[in-house]
C-alpha positions as CSV (number, residue, x, y, z in Angstrom):
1,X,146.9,-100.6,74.8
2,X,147.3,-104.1,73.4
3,X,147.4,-102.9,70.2
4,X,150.0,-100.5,70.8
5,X,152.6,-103.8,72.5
6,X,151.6,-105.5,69.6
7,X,153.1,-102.4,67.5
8,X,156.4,-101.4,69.4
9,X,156.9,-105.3,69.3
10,X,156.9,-105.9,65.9
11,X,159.0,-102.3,65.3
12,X,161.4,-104.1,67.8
13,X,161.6,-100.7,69.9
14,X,162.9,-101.9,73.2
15,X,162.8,-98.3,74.8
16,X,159.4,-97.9,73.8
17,X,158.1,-101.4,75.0
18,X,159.6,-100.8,78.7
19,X,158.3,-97.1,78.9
20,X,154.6,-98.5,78.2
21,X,154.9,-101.4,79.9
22,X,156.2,-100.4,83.3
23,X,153.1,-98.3,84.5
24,X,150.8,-101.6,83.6
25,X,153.5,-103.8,85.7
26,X,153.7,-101.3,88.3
27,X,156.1,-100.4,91.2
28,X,157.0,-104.2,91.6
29,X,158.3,-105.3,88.6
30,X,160.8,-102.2,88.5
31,X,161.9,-103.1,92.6
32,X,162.2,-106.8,92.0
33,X,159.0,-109.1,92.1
34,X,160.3,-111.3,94.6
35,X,159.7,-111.7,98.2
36,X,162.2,-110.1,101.1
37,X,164.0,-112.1,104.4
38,X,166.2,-110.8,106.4
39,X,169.4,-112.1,106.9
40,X,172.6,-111.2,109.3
41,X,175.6,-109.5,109.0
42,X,177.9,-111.2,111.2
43,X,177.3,-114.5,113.8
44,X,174.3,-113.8,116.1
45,X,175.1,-116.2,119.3
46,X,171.9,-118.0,121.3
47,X,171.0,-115.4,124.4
48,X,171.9,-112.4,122.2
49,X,169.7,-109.6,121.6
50,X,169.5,-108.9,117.5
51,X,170.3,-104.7,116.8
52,X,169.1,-103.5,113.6
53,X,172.6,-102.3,112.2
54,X,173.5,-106.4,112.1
55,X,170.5,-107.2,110.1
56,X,169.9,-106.8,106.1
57,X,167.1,-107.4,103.9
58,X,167.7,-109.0,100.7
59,X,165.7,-110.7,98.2
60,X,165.3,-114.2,98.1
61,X,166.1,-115.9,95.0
62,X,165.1,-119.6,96.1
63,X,161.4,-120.7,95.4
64,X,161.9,-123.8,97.3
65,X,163.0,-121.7,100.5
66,X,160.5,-122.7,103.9
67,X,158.5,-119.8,104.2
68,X,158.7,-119.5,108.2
69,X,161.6,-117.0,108.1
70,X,161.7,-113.4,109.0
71,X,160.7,-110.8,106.5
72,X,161.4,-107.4,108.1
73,X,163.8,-105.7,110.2
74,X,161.2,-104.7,112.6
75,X,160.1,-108.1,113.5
76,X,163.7,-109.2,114.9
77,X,165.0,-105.9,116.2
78,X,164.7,-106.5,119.9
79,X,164.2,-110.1,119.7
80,X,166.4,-112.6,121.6
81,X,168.1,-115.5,119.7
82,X,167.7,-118.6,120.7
83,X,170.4,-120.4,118.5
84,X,173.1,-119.7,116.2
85,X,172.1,-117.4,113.4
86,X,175.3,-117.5,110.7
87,X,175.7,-114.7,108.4
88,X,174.0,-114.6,104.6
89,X,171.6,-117.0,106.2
90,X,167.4,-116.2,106.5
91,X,165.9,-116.7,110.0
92,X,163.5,-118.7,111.1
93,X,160.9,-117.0,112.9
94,X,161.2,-120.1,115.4
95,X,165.2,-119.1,116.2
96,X,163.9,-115.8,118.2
97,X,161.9,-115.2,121.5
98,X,161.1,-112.3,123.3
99,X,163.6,-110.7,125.6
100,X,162.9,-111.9,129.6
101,X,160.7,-109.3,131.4
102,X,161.4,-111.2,134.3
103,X,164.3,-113.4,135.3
104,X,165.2,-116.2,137.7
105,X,166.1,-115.0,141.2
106,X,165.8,-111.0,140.3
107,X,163.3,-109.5,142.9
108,X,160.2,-108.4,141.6
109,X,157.0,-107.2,142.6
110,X,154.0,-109.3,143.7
111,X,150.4,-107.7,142.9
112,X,147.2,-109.6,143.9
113,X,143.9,-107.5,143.2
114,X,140.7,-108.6,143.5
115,X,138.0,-105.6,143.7
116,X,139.0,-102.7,146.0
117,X,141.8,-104.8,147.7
118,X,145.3,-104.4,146.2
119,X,147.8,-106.4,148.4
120,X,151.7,-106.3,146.9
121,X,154.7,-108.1,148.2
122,X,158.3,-108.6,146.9
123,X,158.9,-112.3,145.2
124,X,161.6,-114.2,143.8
125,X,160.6,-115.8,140.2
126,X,161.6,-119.5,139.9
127,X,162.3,-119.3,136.2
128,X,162.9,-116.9,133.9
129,X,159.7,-115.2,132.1
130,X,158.7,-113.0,128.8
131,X,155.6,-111.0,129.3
132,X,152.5,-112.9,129.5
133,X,154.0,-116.0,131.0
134,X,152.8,-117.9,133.8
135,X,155.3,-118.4,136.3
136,X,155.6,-119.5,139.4
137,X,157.1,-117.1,142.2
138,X,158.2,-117.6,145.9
139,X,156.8,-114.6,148.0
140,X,159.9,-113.5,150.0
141,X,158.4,-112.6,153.6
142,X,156.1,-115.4,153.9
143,X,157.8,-118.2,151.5
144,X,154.9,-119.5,150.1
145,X,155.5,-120.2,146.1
146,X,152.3,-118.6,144.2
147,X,151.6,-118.4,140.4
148,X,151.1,-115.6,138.6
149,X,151.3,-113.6,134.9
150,X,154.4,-111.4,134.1
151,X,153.0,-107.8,133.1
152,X,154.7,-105.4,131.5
153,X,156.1,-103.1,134.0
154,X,157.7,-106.3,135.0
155,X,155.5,-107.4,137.9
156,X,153.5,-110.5,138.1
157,X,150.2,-110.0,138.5
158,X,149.1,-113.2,140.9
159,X,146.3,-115.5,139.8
160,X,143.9,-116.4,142.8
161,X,142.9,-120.0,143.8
C-alpha cells in the first residue's frame, strides 16, 4: 500500500492519491476531522426553553476553544437557559438547566409511603424545583412545611424524619 503512495506521489496523480487514500483515512477525513458545538440561530433569553429549529451544529475551527460547550442538538433541546445565549456563539453546558417539574406556589401533590401505608396531601412548594430536587413544601390542610424529592409525575415524594 505504501509502495503504491510512494508511486502515485512521485507520478504526481492527484486523482489517484485521494481515491487510495480516502478508504485508509476513513469517513472522517472526507466529513471534516474536527469536533462539532452547537450554536444558535437567533438570541435565546434566560428562562427560555431552547427548540431544535433555533439551534445548528457547526464545526469548530478554534483549538483553543473551552471544551465545556454543547456538542449535540439533543442535549439542549428541551433545556432551559439560564443566561443570554447570542447567536454564532457555542454554549456552555453550564448556561442550561432542566426545565422546573415543579414551581413556586403551583399546588402539587404530597406522597409519604413507608411500607403498606401511602398517605397523600396537596402542598404548596416554596421554591421552584427540577426533578430530583429537594425542596421544601408547606402541606396545605395542616400547614406544617415538610421536605421532600420532586418525582417525575411532578409530585414530591416526602422524606421521613
Amino acid at each position: 500500500m505504501m509502495f503504491r503512495l510512494i508511486t502515485m506521489i512521485r507520478r504526481r496523480s492527484l486523482a489517484a492519491l485521494i481515491a487510495t487514500a480516502l478508504p485508509v483515512c476513513g469517513s472522517a477525513w472526507a466529513q471534516g476531522a474536527g469536533p462539532v458545538a452547537v450554536i444558535p440561530t437567533e438570541i435565546v433569553y434566560p428562562g427560555q426553553t431552547i427548540d431544535a429549529a433555533t439551534l445548528r451544529e457547526v464545526e469548530v475551527t478554534n483549538p483553543n476553544l473551552r471544551s465545556d460547550y454543547v456538542r449535540t442538538i439533543g442535549e439542549a433541546e428541551g433545556m432551559v437557559s439560564t443566561r443570554t445565549l447570542l447567536p454564532g456563539r457555542v454554549i456552555p453546558i453550564s448556561s442550561l438547566r432542566q426545565p422546573y417539574a415543579v414551581e413556586r406556589g403551583k399546588a402539587v401533590r404530597l406522597v409519604y409511603t413507608d411500607g403498606a401505608l401511602t398517605i397523600s396531601t396537596p402542598g404548596m412548594p416554596l421554591q421552584n424545583a427540577a426533578v430530583g430536587d429537594f425542596i421544601r413544601v408547606r402541606n396545605i390542610d395542616s400547614g406544617i412545611t415538610v421536605s421532600g424529592t420532586v418525582t417525575r409525575d411532578g409530585e414530591v415524594e416526602v422524606a421521613a424524619r
